[in-house]
N, CA, C and O atoms as a MOPAC input file, in Angstrom:
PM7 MOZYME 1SCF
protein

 N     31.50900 1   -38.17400 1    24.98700 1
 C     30.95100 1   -36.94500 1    24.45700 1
 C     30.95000 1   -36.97200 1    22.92400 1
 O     30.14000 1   -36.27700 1    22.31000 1
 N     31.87200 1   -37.78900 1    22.26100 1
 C     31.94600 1   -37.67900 1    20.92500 1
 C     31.02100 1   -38.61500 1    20.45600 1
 O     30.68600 1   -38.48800 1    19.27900 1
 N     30.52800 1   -39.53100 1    21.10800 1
 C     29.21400 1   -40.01300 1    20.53200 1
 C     27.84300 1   -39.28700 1    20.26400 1
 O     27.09100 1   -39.36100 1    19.29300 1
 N     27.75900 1   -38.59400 1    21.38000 1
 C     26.51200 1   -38.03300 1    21.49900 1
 C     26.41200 1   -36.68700 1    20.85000 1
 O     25.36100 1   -36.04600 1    20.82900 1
 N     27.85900 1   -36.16000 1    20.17100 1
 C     27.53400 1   -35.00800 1    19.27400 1
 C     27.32100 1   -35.90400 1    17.84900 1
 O     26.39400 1   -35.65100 1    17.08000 1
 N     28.42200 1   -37.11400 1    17.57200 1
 C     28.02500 1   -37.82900 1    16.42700 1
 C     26.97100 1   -38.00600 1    16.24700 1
 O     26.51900 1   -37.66800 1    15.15300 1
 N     25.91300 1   -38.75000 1    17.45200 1
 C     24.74200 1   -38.67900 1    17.31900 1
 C     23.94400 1   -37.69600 1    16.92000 1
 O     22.94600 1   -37.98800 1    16.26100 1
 N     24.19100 1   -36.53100 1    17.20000 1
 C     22.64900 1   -35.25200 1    17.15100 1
 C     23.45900 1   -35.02100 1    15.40500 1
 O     22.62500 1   -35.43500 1    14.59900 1
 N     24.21700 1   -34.72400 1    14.95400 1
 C     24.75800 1   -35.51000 1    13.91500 1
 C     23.86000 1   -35.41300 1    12.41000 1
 O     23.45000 1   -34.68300 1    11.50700 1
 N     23.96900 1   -37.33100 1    13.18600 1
 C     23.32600 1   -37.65700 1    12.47800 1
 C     21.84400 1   -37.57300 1    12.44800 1
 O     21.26500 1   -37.52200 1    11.36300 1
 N     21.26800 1   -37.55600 1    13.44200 1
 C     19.89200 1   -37.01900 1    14.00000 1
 C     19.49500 1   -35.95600 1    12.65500 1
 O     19.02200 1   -36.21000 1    11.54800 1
 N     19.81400 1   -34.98200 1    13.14200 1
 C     19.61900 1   -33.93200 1    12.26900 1
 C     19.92000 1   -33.99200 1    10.85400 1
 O     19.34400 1   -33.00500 1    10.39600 1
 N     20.52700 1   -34.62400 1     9.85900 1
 C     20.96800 1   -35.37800 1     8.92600 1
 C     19.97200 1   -36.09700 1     8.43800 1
 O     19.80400 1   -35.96800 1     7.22500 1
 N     19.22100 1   -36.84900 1     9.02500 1
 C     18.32100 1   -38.06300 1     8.81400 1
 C     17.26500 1   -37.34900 1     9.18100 1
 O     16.33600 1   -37.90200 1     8.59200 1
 N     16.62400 1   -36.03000 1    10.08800 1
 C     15.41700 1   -35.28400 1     9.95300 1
 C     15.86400 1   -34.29500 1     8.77400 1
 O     14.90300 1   -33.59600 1     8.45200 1
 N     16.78700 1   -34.06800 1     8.17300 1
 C     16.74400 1   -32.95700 1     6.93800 1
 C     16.60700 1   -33.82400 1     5.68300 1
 O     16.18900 1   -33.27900 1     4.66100 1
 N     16.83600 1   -34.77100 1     5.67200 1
 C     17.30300 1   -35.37400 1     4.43400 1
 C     16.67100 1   -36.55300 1     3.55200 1
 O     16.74700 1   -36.82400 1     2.35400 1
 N     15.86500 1   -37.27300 1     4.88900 1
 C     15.46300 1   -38.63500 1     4.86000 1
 C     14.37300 1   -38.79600 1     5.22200 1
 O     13.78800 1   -39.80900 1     4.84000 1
 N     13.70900 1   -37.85500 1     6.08800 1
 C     11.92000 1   -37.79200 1     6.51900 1
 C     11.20400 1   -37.44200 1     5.85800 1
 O     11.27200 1   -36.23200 1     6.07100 1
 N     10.40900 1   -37.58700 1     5.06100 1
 C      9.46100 1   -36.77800 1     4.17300 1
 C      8.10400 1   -36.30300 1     5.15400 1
 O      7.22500 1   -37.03400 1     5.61100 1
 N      8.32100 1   -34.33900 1     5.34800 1
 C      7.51600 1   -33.81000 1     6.04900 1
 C      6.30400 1   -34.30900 1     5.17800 1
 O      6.41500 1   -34.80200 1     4.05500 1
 N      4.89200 1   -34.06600 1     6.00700 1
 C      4.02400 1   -33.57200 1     5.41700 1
 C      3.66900 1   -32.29200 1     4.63400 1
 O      4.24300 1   -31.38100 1     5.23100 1
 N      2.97000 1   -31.77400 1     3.54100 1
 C      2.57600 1   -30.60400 1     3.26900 1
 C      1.59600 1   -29.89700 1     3.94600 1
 O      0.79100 1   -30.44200 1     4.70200 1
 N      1.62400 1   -28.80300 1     3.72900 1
 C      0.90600 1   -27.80500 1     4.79600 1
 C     -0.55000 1   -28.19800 1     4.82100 1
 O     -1.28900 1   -27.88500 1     5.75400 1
 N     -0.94200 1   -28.89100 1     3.77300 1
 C     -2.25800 1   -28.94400 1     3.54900 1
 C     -2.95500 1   -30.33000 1     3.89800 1
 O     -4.10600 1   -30.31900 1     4.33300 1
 N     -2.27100 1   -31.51500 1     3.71300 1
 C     -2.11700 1   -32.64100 1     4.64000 1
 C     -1.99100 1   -32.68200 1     6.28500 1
 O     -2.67300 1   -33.40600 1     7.01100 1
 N     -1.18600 1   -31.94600 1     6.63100 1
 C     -1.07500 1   -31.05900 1     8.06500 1
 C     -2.65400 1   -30.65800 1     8.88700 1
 O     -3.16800 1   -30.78800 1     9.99800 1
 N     -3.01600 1   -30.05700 1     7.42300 1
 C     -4.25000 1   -29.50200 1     8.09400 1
 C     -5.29600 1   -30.19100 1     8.27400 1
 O     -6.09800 1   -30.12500 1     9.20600 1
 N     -5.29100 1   -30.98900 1     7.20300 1
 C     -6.69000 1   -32.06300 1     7.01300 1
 C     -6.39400 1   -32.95900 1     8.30600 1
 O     -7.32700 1   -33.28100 1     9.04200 1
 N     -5.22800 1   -33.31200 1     8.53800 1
 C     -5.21800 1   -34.14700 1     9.59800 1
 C     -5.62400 1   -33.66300 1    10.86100 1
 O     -6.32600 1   -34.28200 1    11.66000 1
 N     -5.08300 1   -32.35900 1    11.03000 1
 C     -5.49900 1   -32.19100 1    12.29000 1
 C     -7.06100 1   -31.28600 1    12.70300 1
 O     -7.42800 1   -30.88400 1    13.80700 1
 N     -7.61300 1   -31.19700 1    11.62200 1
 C     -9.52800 1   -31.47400 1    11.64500 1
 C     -9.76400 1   -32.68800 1    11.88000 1
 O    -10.76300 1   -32.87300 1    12.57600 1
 N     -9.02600 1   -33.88400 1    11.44600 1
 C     -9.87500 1   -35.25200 1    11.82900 1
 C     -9.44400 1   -35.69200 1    13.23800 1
 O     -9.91600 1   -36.61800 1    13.89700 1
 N     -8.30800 1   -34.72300 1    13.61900 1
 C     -8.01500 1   -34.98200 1    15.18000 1
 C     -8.78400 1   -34.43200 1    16.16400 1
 O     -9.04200 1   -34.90800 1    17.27000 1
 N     -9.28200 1   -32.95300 1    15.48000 1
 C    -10.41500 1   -32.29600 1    16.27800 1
 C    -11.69400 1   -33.01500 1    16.27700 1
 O    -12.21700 1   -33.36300 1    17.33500 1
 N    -12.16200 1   -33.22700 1    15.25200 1
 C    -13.26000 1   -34.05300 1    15.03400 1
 C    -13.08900 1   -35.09600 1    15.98000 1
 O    -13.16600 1   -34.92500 1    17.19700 1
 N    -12.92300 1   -35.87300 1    15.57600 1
 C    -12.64400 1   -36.94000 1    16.35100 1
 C    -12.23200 1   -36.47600 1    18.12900 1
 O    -12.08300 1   -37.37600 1    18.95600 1
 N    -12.16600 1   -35.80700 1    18.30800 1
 C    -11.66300 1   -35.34500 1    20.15700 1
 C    -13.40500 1   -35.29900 1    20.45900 1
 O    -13.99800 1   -35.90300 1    21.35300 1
 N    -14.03800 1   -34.31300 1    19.33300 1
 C    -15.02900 1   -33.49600 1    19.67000 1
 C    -16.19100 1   -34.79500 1    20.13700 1
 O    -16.89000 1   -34.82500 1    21.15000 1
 N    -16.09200 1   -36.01800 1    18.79700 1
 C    -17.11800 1   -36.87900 1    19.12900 1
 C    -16.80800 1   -37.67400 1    20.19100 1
 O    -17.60400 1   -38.45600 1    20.71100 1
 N    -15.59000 1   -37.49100 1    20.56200 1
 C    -15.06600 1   -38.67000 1    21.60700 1
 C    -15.19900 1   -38.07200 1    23.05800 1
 O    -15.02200 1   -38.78700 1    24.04500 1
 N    -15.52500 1   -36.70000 1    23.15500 1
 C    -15.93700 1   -35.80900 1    24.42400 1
 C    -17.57400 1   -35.85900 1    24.39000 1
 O    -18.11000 1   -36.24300 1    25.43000 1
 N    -18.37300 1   -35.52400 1    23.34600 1
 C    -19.78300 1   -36.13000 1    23.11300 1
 C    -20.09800 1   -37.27000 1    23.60100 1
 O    -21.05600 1   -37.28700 1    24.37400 1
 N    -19.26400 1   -38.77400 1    23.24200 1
 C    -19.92300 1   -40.10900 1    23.43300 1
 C    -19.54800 1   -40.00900 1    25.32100 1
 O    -20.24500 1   -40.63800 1    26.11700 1
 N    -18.65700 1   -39.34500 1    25.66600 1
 C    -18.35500 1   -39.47900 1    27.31900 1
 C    -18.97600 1   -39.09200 1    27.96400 1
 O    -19.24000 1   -39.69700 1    29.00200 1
 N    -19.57200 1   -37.76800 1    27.64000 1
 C    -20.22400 1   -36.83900 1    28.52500 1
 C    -22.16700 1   -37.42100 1    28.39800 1
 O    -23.04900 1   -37.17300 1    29.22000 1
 N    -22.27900 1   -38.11800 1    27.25300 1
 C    -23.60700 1   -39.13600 1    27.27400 1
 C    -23.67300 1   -40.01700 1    28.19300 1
 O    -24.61000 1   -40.15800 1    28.97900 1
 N    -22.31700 1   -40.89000 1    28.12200 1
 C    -21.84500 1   -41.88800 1    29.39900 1
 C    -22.23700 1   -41.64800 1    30.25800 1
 O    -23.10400 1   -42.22400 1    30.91600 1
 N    -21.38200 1   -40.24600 1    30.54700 1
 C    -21.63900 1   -40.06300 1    31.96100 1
 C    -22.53600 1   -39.14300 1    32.50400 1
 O    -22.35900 1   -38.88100 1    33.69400 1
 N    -23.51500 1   -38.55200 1    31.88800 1
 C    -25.06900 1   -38.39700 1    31.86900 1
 C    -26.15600 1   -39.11100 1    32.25900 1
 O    -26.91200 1   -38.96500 1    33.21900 1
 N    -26.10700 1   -40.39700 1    30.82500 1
 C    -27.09800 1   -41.27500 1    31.57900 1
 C    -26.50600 1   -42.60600 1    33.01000 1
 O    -27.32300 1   -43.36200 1    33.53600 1
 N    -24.90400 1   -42.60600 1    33.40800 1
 C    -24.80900 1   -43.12100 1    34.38800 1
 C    -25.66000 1   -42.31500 1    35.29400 1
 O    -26.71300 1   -42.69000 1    35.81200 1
 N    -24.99900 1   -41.00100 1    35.44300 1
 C    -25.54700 1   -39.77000 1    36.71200 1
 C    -26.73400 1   -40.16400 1    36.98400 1
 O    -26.98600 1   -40.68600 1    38.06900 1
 N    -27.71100 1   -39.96500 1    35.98500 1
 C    -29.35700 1   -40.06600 1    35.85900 1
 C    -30.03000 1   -41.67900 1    36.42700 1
 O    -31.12400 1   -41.70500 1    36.99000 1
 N    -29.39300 1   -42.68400 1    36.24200 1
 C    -29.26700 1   -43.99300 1    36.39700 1
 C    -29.39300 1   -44.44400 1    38.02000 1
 O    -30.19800 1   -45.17800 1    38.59400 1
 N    -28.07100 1   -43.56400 1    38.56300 1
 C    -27.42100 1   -43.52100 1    39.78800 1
 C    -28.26300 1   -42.70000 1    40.91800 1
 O    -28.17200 1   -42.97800 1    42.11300 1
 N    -29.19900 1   -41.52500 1    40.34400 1
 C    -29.48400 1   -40.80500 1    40.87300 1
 C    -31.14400 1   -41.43700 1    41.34700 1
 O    -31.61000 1   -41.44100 1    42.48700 1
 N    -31.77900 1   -41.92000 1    40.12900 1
 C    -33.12400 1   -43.12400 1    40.38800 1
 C    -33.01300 1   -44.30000 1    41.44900 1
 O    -33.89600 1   -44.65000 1    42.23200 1
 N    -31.38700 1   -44.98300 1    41.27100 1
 C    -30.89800 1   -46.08700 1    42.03100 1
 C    -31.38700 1   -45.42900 1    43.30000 1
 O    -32.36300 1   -45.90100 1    43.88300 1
 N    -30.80300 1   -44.44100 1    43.72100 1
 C    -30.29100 1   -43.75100 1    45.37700 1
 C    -31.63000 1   -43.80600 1    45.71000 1
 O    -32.00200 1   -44.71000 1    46.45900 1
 N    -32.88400 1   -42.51800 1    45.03300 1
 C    -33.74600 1   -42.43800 1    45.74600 1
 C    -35.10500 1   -43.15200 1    45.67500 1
 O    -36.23200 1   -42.69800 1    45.86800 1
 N    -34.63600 1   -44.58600 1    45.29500 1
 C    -35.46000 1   -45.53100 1    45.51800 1
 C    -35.74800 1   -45.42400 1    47.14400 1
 O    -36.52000 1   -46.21400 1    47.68700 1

């Protein structure tokens, strides 16, 4: 048991002291290029799987 309080410890020690957060504003920019990036990456799938559908659907009623 005395390890694992040593541990959280130091844990917490080394996240207060030694991590350099991001700023609020870095924070933000990043997580627009995460949206962005989701948004085009749900776009290029749903094309995928559009022109498969359309592809699949010519195949059948040959």
């Amino acid at each position: 048991m005395r390890k694992f309080i040593n541990y959280l410890k130091e844990s917490y020690a080394e996240m207060t002291k030694k991590v350099s957060w991001p700023t609020w504003d870095k924070l933000q920019n990043s997580a627009i290029v995460v949206m962005v990036a989701s948004v085009i990456f749900a776009v290029v799938v749903f094309a995928i799987d559009f022109c498969i559908r359309h592809l699949m659907s010519a195949i059948y009623t040959l």
